[in-house]
C-alpha positions in Angstrom: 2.3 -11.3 -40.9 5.7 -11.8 -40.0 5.3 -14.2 -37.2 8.4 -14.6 -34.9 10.6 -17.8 -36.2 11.6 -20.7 -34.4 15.1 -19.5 -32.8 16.7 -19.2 -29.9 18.9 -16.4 -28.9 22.6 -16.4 -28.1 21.4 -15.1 -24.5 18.7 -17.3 -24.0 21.3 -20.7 -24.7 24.0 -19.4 -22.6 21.4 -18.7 -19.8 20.2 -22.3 -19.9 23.4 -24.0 -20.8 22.1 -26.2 -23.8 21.8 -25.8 -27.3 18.5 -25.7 -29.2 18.2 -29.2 -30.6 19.3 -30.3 -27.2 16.6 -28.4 -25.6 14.1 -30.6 -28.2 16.1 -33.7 -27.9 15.4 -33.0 -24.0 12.0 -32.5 -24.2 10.8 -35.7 -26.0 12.2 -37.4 -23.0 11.5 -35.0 -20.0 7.8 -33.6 -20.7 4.7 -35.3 -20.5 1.2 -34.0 -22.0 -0.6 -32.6 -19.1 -4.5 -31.6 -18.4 -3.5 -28.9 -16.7 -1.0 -26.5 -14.6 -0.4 -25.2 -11.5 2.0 -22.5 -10.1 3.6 -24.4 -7.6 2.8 -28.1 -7.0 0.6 -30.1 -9.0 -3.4 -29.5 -9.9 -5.8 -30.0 -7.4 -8.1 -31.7 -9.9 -7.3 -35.1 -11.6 -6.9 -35.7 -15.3 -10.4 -37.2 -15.1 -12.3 -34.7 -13.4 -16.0 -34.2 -14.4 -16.5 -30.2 -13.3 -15.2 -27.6 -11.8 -15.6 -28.1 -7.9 -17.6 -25.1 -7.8 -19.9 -25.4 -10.8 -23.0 -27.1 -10.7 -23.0 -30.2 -13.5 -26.7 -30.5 -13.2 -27.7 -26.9 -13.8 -30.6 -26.6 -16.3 -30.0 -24.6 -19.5 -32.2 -21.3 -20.3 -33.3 -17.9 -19.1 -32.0 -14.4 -19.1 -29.5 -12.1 -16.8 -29.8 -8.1 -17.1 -27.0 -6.6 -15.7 -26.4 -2.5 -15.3 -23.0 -0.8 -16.0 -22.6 2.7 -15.1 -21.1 4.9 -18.3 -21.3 3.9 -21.7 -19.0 2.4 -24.4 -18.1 2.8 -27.9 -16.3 -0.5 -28.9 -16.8 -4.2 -29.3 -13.0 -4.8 -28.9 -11.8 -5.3 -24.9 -8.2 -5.6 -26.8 -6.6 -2.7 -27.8 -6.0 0.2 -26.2 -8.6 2.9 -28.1 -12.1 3.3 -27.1 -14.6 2.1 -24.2 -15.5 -1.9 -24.4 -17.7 -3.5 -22.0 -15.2 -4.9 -19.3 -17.2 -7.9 -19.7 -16.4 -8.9 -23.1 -13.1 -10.2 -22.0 -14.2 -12.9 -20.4 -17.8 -13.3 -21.9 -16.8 -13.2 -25.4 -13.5 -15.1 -26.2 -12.0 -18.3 -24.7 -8.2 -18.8 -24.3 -6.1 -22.0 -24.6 -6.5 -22.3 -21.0 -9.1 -21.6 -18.4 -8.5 -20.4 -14.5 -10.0 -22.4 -11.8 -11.2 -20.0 -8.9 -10.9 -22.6 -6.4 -7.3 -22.5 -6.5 -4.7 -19.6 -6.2 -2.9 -20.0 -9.7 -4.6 -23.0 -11.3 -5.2 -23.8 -15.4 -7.1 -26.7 -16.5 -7.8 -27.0 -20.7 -10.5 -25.2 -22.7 -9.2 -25.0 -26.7 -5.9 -26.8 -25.3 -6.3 -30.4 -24.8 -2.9 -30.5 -23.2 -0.1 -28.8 -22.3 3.9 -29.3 -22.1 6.7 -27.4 -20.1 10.3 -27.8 -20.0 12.7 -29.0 -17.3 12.1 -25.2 -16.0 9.5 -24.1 -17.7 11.7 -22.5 -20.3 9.4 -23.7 -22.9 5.6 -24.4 -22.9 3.3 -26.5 -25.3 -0.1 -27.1 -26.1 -2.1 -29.1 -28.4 -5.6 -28.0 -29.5 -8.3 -30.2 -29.2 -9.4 -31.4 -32.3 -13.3 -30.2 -31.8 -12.5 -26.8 -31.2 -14.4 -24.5 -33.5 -15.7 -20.7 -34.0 -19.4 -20.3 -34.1 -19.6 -20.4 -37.6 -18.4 -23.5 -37.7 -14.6 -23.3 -38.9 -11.9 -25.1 -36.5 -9.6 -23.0 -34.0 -6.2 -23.7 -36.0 -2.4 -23.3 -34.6 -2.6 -20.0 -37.3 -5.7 -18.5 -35.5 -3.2 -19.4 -32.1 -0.2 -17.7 -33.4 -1.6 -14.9 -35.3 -4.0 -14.1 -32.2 -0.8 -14.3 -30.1 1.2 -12.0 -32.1 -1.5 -9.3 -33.3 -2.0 -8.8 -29.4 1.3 -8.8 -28.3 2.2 -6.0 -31.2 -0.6 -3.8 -31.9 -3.1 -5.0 -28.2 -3.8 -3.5 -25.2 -0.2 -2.8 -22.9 -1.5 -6.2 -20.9 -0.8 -8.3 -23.7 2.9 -6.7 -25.0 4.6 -7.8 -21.2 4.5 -11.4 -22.0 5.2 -11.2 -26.0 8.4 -9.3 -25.0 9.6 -12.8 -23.4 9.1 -14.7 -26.1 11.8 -15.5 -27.9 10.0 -18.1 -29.8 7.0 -19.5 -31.0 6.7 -22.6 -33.9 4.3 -25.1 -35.0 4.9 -28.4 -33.8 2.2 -30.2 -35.3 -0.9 -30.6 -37.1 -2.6 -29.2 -33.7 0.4 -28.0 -31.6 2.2 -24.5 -31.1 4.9 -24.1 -28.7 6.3 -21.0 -26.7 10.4 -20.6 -26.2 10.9 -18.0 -23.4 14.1 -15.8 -23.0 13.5 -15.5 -19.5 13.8 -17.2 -16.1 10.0 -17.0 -15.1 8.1 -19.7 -14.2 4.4 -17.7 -14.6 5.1 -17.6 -18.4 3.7 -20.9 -19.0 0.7 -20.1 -17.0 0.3 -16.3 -19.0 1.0 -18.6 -22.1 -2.5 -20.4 -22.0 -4.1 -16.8 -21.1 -4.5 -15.1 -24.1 -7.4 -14.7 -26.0 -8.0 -16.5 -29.5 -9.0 -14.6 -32.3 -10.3 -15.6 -36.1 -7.7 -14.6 -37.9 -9.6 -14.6 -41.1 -12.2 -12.2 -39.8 -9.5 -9.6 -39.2 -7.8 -10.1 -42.8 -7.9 -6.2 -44.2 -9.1 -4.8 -40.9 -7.4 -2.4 -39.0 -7.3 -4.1 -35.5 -5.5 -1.4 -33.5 -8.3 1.2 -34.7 -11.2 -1.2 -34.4 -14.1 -0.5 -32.5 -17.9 -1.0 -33.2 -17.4 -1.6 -37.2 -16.7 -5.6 -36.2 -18.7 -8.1 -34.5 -16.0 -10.8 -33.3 -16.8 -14.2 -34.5 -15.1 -16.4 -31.4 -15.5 -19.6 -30.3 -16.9 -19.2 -26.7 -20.1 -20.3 -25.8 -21.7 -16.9 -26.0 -21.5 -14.4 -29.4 -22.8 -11.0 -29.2 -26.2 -10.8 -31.4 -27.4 -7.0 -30.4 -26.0 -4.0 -29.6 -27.0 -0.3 -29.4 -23.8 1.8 -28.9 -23.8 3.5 -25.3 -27.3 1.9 -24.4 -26.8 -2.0 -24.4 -25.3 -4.9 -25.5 -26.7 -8.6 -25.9 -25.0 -11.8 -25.7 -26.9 -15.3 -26.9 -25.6 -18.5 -25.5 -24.6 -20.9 -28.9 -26.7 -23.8 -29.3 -24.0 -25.0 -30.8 -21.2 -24.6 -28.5 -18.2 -26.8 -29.2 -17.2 -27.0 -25.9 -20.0 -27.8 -23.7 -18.7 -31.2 -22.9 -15.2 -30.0 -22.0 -14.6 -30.5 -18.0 -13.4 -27.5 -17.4 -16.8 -25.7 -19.1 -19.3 -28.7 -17.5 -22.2 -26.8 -15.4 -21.4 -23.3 -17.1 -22.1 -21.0 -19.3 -25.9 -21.7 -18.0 -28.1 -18.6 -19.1 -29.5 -18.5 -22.7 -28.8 -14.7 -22.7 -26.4 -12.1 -21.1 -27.6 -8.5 -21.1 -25.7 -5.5 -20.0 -27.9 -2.6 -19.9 -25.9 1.0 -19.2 -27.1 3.9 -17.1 -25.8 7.6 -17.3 -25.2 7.6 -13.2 -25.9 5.4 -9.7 -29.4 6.8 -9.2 -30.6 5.6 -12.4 -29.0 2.6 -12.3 -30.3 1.7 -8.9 -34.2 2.8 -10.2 -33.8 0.3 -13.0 -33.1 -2.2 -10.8 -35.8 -1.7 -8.5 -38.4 -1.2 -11.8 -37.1 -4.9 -13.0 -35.5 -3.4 -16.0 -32.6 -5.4 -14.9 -32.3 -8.4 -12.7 -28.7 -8.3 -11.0 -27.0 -5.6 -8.7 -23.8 -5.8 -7.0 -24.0 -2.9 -4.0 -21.0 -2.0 -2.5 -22.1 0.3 -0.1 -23.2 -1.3 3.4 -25.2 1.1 4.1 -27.1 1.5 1.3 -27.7 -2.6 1.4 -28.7 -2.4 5.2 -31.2 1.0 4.4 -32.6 0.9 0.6 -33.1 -2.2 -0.4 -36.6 -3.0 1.3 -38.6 -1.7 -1.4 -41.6 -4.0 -2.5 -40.1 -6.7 -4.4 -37.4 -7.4 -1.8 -40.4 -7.7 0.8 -42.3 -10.3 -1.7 -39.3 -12.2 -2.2 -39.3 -11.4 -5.7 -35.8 -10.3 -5.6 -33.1 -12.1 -2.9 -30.3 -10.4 -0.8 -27.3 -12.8 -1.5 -24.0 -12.4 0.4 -21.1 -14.0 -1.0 -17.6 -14.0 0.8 -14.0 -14.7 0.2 -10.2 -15.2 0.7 -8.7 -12.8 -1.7 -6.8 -9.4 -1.3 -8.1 -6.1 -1.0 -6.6 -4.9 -3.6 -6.0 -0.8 -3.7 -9.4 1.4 -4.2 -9.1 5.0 -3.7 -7.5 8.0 -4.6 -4.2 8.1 -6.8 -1.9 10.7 -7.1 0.1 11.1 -10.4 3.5 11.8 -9.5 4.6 13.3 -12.9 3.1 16.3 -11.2 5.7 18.4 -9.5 3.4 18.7 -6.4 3.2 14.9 -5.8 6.5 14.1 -6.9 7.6 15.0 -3.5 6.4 11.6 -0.5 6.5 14.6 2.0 3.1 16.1 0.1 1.4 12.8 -0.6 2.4 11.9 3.3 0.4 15.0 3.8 -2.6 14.2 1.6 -2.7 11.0 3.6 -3.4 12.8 7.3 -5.5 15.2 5.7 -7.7 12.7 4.1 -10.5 12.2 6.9 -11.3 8.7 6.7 -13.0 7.7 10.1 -15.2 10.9 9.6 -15.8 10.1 6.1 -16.7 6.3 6.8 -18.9 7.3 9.4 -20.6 9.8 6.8 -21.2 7.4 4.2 -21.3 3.8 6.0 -22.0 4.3 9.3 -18.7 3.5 10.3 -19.2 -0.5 9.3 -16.8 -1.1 6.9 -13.2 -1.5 7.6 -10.1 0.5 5.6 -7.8 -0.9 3.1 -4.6 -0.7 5.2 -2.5 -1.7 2.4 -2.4 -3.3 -1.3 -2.9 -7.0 -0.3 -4.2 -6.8 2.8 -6.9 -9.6 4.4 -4.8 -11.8 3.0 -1.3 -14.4 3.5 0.5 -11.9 1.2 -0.3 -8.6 3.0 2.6 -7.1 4.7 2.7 -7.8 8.5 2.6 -5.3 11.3 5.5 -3.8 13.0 9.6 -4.1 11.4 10.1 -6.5 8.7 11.9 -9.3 9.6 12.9 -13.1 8.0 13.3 -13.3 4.6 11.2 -9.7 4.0 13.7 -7.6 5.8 16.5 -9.6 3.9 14.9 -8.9 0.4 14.6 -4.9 0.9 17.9 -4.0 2.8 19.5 -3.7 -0.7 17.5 -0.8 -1.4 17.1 0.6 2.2 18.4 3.5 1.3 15.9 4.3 -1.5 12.7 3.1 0.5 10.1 5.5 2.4 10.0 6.1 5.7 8.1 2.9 6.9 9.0 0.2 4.9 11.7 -1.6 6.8 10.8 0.1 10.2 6.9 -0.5 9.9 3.9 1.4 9.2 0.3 2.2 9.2 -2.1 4.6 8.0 -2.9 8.4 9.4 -5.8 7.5 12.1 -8.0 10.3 12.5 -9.9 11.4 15.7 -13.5 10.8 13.7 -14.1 14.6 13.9 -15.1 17.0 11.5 -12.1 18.8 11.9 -9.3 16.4 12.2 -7.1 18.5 14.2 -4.3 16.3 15.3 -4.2 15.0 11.3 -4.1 18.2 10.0 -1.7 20.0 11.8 1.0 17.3 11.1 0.2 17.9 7.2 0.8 21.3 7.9 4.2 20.3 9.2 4.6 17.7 6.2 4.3 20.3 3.1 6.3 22.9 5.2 9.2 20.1 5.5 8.5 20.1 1.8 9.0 23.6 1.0 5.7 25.4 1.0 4.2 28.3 2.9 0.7 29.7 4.1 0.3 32.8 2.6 -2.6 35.0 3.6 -4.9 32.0 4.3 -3.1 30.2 0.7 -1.0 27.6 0.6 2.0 28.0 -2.1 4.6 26.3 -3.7 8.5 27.0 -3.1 8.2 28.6 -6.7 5.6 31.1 -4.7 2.6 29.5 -6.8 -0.7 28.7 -4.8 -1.2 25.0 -4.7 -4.5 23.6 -6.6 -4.9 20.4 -8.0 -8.0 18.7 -9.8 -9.5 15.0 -8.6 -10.9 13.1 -11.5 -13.6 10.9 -11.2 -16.0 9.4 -13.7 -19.3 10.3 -14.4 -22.3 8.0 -12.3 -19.7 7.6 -9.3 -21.8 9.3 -6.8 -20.3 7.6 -3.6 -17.1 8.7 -4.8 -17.6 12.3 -5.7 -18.9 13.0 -2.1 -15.7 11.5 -0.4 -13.8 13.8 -2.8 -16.3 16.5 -1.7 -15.8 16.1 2.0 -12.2 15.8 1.0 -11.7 19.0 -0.8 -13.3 20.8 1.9 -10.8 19.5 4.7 -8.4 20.3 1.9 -9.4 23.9 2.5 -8.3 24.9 5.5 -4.6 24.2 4.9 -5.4 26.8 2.3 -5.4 23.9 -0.5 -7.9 24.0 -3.6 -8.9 21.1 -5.0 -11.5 20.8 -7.4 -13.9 17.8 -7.8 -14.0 17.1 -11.7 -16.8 14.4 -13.1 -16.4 13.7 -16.7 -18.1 10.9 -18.6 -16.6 7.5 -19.4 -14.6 8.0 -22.5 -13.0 10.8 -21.2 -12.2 9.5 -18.2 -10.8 6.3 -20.1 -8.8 8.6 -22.7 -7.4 11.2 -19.5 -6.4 8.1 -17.2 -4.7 6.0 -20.0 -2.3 9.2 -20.9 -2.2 9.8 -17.3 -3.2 13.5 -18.3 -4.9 14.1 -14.1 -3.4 15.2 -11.3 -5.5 12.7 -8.9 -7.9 10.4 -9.7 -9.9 7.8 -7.9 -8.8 4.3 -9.1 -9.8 0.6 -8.4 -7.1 -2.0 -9.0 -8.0 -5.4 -7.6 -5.3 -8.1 -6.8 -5.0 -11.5 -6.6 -4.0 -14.4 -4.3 -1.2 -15.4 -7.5 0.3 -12.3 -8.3 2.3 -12.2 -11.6 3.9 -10.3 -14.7 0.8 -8.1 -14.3 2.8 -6.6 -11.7 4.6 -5.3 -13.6 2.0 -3.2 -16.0 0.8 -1.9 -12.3 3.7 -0.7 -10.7 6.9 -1.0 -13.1 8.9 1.8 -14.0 8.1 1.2 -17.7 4.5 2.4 -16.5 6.2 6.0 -15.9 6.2 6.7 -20.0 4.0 3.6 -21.5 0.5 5.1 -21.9 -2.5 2.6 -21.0 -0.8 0.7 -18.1 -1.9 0.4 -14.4 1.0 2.5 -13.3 -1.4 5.9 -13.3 0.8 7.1 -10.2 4.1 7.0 -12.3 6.3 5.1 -9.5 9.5 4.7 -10.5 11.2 2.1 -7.8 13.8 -0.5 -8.4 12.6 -1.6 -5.2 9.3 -2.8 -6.4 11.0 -4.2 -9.8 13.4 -6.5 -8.0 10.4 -7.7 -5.6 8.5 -8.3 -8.7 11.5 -10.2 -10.4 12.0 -12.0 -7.3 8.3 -13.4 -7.0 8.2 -14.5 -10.5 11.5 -16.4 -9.9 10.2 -17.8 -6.4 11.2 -21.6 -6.2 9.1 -22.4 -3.2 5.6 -20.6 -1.8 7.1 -19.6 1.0 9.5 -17.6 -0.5 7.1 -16.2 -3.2 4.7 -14.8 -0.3 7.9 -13.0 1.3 8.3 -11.3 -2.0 4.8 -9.9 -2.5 4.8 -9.1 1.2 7.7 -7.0 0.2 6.9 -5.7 -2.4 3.4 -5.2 -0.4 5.7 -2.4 1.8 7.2 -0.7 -0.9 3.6 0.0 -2.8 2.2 1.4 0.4 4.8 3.0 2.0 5.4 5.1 -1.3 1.7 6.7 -0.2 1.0 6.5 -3.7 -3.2 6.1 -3.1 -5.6 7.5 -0.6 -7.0 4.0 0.0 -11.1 4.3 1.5 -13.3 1.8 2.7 -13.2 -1.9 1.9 -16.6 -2.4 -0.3 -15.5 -5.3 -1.5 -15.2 -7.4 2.1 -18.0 -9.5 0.2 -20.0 -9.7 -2.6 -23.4 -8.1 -1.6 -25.6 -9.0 -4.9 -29.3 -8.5 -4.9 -31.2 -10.7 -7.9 -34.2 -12.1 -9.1 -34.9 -15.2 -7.1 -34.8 -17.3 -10.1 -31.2 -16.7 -10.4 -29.3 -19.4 -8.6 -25.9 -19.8 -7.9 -24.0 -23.1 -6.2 -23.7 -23.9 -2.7 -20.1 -24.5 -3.1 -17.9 -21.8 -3.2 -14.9 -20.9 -4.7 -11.8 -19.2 -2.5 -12.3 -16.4 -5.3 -15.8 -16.6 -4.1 -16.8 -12.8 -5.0 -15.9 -13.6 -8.2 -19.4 -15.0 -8.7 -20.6 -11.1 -7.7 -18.6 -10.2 -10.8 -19.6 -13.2 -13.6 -22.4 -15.5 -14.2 -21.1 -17.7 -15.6 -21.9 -20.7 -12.8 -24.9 -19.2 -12.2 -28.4 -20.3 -13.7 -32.1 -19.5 -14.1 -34.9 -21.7 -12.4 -38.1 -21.0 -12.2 
């Protein structure tokens, strides 16, 4: 493979000022190893730290977690963009240079890396393996595992991984046990993203084609759990390694707990929820308040057998709802998603399905320091988005807020100023049918996957209120590969779609929102925004020199997502982690500021009988 040389581009130099061997020369006397990195500041946790604040050191070793997945999958590789993988493969299955503590906004301590290096400004990061670092059969994690892993992903991966390898201008071995990463941009998250990726055996993919892999290989890795069963579409089965190189690493002290990690799958909610209550499996997250406050007293929550555990935390929302894919003439126009937006019933529909308990997303990163702020925008915000003012929505510099409905059936108020929305847009009511300027009627299908009960009756209750401004819109379930394959060629005209954020938003931001989204299949970008708004807040976040002004930039860029009333948002499920478990499943007292990340991983949780 031809992996990129050590060079520096004319561009890169002039940006910096300095000339490769000075940038070297500079280095041997500026950097200093590290055991870890931080966004802004300095790591919370010492070079000598003994755990993770939030992991348990003492945890016993042993026992079993089942967890259920609604859908199915057809591939063992979470890399690339063809087929299903288990989600949690990711994180389950492969380790990085690098590992993220949850107890801190944007925080990387050492797993394979014993160190890292960065530049004066970050221009340049590099890490040293640590010399025990080894796959489970055995044969070390080299710098040519590193480097290959790094540049197979970054060329023929998933659209996450290509972002950063498109700012790398570099990449060289620097020793025996040390790779380093030039970058051609000014970005100070790139050494963070740098220690992110997963490692790969290289050997094991020699004559394989990884682009078109799916079930056919079994990754050897070197994390502390390997997949040893699997039935395509019904199960998979991960074994913790006796043999784990890692075990004594800080960073993985008081982890990786269980001796086995089960994810069983389920063809919908209803089955999934029985095989919970029959002990098939022995973990649930719920995210429906009401269903946790009515259907979980069957008899094993009553014995004790199984324990009610609710976790919080300080992260953003996030967006959850429904999208609307503007490469559709209908939703091109603000003026008809606006509309969408007041017809969309939410304090009926939250009544309906929660009794009215859980609050609404009100915007991308809201119940959180980086959500936008009521009223005008103002300070550094307003200063950040007046060069675009006149390309931004209706809202964004002036202030906004969601359509509130009056909680009735039939939404009067709501529904009569959609009417007056699609008619500012250029469409008519014609004998009881609403059509298009071009005199079409106005349908439009909303795709959701297969299982997603909750979901289909919102879209139910939607279509119906849809209705009677003479709209049809049809509620279409398909199974999970086709809901995988439709949603990553952006071939729907709405769709219900999760995205969760992060308290350390980053280049990712750019594979949800940017305008390279529009035409890239397989990004986050399923509503096809196009807005240099939300590229230059992106740009200006990544480039922030101080927190203050890097929270003005996402609140910013917080205004122009949801004043572009790209997404329906509903209910906040996610206000906490509400997992019900077998009561010899323990998790620490301590928790994490991510602390509903333990709802989504086990890995600091353990088994005691």
């Amino acid at each position: 493979m031809n992996i990129k040389s050590f060079r520096i581009s004319g561009r890169f130099r002039d940006r910096i000022g300095v000339t490769a061997s000075a940038i070297l020369c500079a280095s041997a006397l500026m950097a200093e190893p590290q055991h870890g990195i931080a966004m802004y500041g300095e790591p919370a946790l010492p070079p000598d730290f003994v755990s993770l604040p939030y992991a348990n050191p003492d945890a016993p070793k042993g026992g079993k977690i089942v967890l259920g997945e609604v859908g199915s999958f057809d591939s063992l590789n979470p890399h690339i963009l063809k087929g299903t993988p288990p989600w949690q493969l990711r994180f389950l299955a492969y380790e990085s240079l690098m590992g993220r503590s949850y107890d801190e906004p944007f925080t990387l301590y050492g797993v394979l890396a014993e160190s890292i290096e960065v530049g004066p400004n970050r221009e340049w990061v590099e890490f040293t393996l640590r010399p025990e670092a080894k796959f489970s059969d055995g044969s070390p994690v080299t710098v040519e595992d590193v480097m290959w892993s790094y540049e197979t992903l970054g060329t023929k991966g998933h659209g996450r991984y290509r972002g950063f390898w498109a700012k790398v201008d570099s990449m060289e071995q620097t020793g025996e046990r040390s790779v380093r990463f030039i970058f051609n941009e000014d970005n100070r998250e790139l050494a963070l993203l740098a220690g992110m990726r997963p490692i790969l055996k290289k050997a094991q993919w020699d004559g394989v084609d990884f682009e078109n892999s799916g079930l056919d290989v079994v990754p050897i890795t070197s994390a502390p759990y390997q997949i040893t069963d699997y039935e395509p579409g019904r199960f998979v089965e991960l074994t913790r390694d006796p043999d784990y190189w890692g075990k004594d690493v800080p960073f993985k002290v008081g982890t990786d707990n269980l001796d086995t990690i089960r994810m069983e799958f389920f063809a919908d909610a209803t089955a999934h929820f029985e095989a919970f209550k029959a002990g098939v499996i022995t973990s649930l997250r719920e995210t429906n308040v009401e269903t946790w406050n009515s259907q979980y007293d069957f008899p094993a929550v009553r014995n004790g057998d199984i324990v009610k555990s609710e976790i919080g935390h300080q992260r953003p929302t996030g967006i959850y709802g429904f999208v609307m894919n503007t490469r559709r003439e209908l939703f091109a126009d603000w003026r008809v998603r606006d509309a969408m937006l007041h017809v969309f019933n939410f304090e009926y529909i939250n009544d309906v399905q929660t009794g009215g308990v859980q609050p609404r997303i009100t915007s991308y990163y809201s119940n959180s320091e980086l959500g936008m702020r009521d009223g005008p925008a103002e300070g550094k915000v307003r200063e950040l988005l007046e060069p675009f003012a006149d390309a931004l929505l209706p809202g964004a510099l002036e202030g906004y807020s969601l359509p509130v409905a009056d909680g009735t059936v039939r939404n009067r108020a709501n529904t009569a100023q959609a009417l007056d929305l699609m008619a500012e847009a250029g469409y008519t009511i014609e004998d009881g049918v609403m059509t298009s300027p071009e005199g079409e009627p106005v349908t439009f299908e909303i795709l959701i996957r297969q299982g997603q009960t909750d979901n289909v009756s919102i879209a139910e209750i939607f279509s119906t209120s849809l209705k009677r401004l003479g709209i049809d819109a049809t509620v279409v379930m398909v199974d999970s590969a086709q809901f995988e394959d439709r949603t990553k060629s952006y071939d729907f005209d709405m769709a219900y779609y999760e995205r969760g954020l992060s308290l350390s938003p980053g280049n990712e931001q750019y594979l949800y929102w940017g305008a390279a989204g529009v035409d890239t299949p397989g990004t986050g970008n399923w509503m096809g925004m196009n807005s240099p708004a939300a590229d230059a807040m992106i740009g200006e976040m990544l480039t922030a020199d101080s927190h203050d002004d890097f929270v003005s930039a996402v609140r910013a860029l917080d205004r122009v997502l949801t004043t572009g009333r790209y997404v329906i948002p509903i209910m906040y499920r996610y206000d906490l982690s509400r997992i019900a478990h077998a009561k010899q499943l323990k998790y620490p007292e301590k928790l994490p500021v991510y602390g509903d990340w333990l709802g989504f991983q086990p890995d600091v949780w353990w088994w005691e009988e």
